[in-house]
VMD Tcl script that draws the C-alpha trace (Angstrom):
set ca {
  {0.00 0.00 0.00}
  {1.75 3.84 -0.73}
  {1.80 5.31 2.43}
  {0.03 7.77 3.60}
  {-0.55 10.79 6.06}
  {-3.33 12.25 8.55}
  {-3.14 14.08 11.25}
  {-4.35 17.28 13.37}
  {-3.06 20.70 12.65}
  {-4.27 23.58 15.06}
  {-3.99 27.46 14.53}
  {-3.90 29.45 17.49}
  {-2.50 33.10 17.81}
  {-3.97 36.73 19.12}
  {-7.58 38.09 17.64}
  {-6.94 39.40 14.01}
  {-3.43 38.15 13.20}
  {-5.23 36.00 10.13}
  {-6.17 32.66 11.22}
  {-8.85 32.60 9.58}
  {-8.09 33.82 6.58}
  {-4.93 31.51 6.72}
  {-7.61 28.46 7.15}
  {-9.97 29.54 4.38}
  {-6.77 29.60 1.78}
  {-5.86 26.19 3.23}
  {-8.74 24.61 2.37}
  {-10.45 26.56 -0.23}
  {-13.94 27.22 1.10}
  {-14.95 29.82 3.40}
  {-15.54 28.27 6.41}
  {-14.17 30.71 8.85}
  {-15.89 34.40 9.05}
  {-13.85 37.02 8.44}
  {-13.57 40.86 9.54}
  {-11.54 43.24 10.93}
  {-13.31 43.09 14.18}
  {-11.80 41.22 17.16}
  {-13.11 37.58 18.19}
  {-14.58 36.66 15.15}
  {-14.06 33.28 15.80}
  {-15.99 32.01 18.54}
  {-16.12 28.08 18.24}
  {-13.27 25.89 16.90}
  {-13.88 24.75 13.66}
  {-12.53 22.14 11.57}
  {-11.52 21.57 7.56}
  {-10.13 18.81 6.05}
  {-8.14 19.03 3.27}
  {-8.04 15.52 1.37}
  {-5.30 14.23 -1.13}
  {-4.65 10.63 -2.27}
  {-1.51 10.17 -0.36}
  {-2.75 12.89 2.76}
  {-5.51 14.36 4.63}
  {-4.31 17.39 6.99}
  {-6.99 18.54 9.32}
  {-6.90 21.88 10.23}
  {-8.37 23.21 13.27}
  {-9.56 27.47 13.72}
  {-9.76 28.46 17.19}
  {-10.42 31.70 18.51}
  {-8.59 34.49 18.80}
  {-6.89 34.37 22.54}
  {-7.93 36.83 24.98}
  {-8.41 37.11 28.75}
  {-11.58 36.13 29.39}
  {-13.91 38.79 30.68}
  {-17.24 36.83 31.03}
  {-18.64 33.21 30.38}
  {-18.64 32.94 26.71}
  {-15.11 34.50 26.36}
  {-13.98 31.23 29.14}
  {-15.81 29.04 26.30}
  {-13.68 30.30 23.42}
  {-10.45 30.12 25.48}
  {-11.50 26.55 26.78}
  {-11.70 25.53 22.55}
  {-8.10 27.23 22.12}
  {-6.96 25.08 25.45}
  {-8.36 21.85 23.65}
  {-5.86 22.87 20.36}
  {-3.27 22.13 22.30}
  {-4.01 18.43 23.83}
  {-4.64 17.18 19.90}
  {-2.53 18.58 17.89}
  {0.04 16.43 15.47}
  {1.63 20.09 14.12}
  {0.40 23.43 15.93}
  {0.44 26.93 13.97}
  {1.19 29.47 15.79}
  {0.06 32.48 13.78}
  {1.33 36.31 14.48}
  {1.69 39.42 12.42}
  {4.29 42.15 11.74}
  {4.97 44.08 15.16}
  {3.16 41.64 17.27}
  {5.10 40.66 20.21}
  {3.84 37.69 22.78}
  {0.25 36.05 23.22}
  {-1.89 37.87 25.17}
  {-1.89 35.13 27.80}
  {1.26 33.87 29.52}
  {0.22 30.73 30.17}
  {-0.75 29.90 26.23}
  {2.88 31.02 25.59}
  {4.64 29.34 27.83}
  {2.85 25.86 26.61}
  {4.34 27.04 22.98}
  {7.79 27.20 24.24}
  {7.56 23.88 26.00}
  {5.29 22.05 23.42}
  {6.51 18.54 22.69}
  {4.82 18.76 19.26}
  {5.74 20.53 15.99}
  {5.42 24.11 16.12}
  {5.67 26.21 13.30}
  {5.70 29.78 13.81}
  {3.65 31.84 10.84}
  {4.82 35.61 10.61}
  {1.81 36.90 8.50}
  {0.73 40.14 6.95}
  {4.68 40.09 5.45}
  {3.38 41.73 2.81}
  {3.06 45.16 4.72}
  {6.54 45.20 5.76}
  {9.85 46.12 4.44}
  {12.53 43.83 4.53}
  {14.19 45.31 7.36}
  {11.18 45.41 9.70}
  {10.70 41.76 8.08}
  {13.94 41.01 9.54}
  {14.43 42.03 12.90}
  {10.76 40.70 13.60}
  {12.44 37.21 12.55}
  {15.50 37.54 14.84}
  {13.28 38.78 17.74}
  {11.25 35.63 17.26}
  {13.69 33.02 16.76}
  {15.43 34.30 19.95}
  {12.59 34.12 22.26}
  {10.95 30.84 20.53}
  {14.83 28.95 19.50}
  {12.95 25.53 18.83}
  {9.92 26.70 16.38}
  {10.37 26.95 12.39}
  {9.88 30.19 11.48}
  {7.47 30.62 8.22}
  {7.01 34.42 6.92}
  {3.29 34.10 5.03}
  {0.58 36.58 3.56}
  {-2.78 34.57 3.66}
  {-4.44 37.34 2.36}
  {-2.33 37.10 -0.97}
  {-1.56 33.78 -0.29}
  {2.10 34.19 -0.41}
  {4.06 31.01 0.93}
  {0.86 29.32 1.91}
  {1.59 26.62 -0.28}
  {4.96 26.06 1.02}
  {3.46 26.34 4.74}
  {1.28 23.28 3.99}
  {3.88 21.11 1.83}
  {5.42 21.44 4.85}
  {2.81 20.27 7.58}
  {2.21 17.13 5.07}
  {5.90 15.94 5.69}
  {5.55 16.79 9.81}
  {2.68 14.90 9.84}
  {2.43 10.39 10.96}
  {1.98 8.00 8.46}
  {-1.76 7.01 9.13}
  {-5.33 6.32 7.43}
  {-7.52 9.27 6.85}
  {-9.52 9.93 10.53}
  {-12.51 10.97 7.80}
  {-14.24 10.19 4.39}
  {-12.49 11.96 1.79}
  {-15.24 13.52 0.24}
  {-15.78 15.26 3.60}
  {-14.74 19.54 4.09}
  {-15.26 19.65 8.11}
  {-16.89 18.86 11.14}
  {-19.68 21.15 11.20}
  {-23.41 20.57 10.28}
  {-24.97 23.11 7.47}
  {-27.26 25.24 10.02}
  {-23.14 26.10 11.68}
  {-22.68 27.79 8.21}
  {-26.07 29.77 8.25}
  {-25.45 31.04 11.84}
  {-21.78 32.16 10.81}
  {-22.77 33.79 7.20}
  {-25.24 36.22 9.28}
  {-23.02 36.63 12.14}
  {-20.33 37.68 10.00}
  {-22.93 40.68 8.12}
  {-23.38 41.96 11.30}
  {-19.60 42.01 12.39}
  {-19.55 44.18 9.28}
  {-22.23 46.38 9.59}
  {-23.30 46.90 13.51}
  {-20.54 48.98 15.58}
  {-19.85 48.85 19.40}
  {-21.14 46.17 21.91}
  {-24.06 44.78 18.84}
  {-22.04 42.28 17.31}
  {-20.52 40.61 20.32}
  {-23.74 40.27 22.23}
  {-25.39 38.67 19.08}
  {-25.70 35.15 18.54}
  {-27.92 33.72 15.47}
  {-29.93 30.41 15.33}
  {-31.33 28.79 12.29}
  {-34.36 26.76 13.49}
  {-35.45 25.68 10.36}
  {-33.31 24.37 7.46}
  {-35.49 22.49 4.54}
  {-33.44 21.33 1.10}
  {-35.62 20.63 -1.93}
  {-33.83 19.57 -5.40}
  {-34.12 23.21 -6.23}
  {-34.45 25.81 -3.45}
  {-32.70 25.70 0.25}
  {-35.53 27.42 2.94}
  {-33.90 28.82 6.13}
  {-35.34 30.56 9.48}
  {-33.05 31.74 11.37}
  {-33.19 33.80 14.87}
  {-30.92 36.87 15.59}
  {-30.62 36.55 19.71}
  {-29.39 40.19 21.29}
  {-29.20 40.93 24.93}
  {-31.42 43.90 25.08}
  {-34.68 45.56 23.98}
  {-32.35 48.20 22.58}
  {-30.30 46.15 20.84}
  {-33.24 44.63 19.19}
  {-34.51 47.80 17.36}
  {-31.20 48.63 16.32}
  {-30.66 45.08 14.89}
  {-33.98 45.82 12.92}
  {-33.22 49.05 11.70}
  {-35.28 51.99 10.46}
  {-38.80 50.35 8.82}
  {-36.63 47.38 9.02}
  {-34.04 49.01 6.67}
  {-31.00 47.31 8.35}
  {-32.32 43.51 9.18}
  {-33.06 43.44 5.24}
  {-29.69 44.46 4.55}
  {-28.16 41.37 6.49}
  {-30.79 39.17 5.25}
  {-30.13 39.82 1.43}
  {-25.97 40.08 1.98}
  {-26.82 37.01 4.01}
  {-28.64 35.12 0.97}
  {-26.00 36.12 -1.58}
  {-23.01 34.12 0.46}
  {-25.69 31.10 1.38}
  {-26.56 30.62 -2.46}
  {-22.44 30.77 -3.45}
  {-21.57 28.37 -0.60}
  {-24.46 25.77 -1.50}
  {-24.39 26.72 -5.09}
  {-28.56 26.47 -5.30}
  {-31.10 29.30 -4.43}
  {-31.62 29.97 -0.89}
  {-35.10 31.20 0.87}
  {-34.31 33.22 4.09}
  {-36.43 34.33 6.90}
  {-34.70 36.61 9.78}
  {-36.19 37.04 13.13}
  {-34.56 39.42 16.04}
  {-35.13 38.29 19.80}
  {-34.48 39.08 23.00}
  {-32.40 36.15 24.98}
  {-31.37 38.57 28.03}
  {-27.59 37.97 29.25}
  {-27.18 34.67 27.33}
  {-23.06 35.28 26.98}
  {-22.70 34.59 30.90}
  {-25.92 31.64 30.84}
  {-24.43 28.54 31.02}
  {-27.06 26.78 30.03}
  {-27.91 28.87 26.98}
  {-24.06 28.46 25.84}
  {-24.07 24.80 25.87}
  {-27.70 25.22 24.31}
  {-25.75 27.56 21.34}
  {-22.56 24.65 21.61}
  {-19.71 26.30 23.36}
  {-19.88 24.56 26.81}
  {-19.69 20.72 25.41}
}
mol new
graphics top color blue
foreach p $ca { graphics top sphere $p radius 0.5 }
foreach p [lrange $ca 0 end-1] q [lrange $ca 1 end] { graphics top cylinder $p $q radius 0.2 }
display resetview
């Protein structure tokens, strides 16, 4: 039998350094939102890239923070789990960046008996000086990490990034079918798509104390129908969610559409609700209920 490769490959790194930009040029579909707005990524999420001789599974987590309230410990508790599965960990940061914004993540870096390789991204914005002395200043305080500079926006050295992983990673079967792109079920796809719209277009506290929930999800031969639930915190943040004579929900649910119809390739039906689910980021039971505490 030729041999082949499998394994787990986990990104961690601070909010906004690229992960999951880095993870959507990996695998080719866009299964990790993207903004310029801090913790975009709330749950860890998983693609599989398949070859005939390899299948590298790569894992997003969220951005690491200190935790400030429940749902922030839920994120960090998905980054934690990166670390105890891992075959090769990817640890991600950008030009100027200078430690993980929690000691104890770092230190578990600098001790990890794993593969680490250490992605200096957004290279592209840099001279080569700068691009330089951010390489010494890593390779001195992290001596036993390869040192990759990427952009994953313009996807320069990504492919040299993963020819890499593929030779880090053990000689095993494939974990899963190779006609399969992650872990997560369709309705994950439908909550992210509208998260993401409003990551774009609300400002402040709105995005973060939003969480969406598609209760409904029929597929005929032709036509996908959705109903999905925008959950906010507050009355307040309820109108403003809706928008003038409804103005700004329609906005998000036809952006919303557009990206559901590319991603399934077949025309998509949408209904969007707004409701009030008061405090639900520090409810443990209404995180496990939205799949963070499992």
């Amino acid at each position: 039998m030729a041999e082949h490769k499998a394994g787990f490959v986990n990104i961690i790194g601070n909010p906004n350094v690229g992960k999951s930009t880095l993870m959507n040029a990996f695998v080719g579909e866009k299964l990790s939102i993207i903004t310029s707005k801090a913790q975009t990524t709330r749950h860890r999420i998983l693609g599989i890239v398949n070859g005939d001789d390899f299948q590298v599974i790569l894992s997003d987590t969220p951005g690491i923070i200190r935790p400030a309230y429940e749902l922030q410990s839920s994120m960090m508790n998905f980054v934690k789990s990166a670390f105890e599965d891992a075959d090769v960990l990817l640890y991600m940061v950008e030009i100027g960046e200078k430690a993980l914004k929690d000691e104890a993540f770092f230190e578990k870096i600098k001790n990890s008996k794993i593969p680490v390789l250490l992605l200096l991204n957004k290279v592209d914005t840099a001279t080569q000086e700068l691009l330089e002395e951010q390489a010494q200043y890593w390779q001195e305080i992290l001596p036993t990490v390869e040192l990759h500079p990427i952009s994953a926006l313009s996807n320069f050295n990504v492919k040299g990034v993963f020819e890499r992983i593929i030779e880090l990673l053990p000689e095993v079967p494939p974990y899963y079918p190779k006609d399969q792109l992650t872990d997560k079920p369709e309705r994950f796809f439908v909550n992210e798509t509208i998260r993401e719209k409003i990551l774009i277009h609300y400002k402040k506290e709105i995005p973060y104390s939003v969480e969406v929930d598609t209760e409904e999800f029929f597929e005929d031969e032709d036509i996908i129908r959705m109903r999905s639930v925008i959950m906010v915190e507050r009355d307040s943040q309820k109108g403003i969610i809706i928008g003038h004579k409804g103005s700004a929900l329609k906005r998000v649910g036809v952006e919303s559409r557009k990206d559901l119809e590319k991603f399934f390739g077949k025309q998509v039906h949408l209904e969007l609700y707004v409701k009030v689910n008061k405090n639900w980021r520090s409810n443990a039971r209404q995180l496990k209920r939205f799949g963070y505490n499992n």
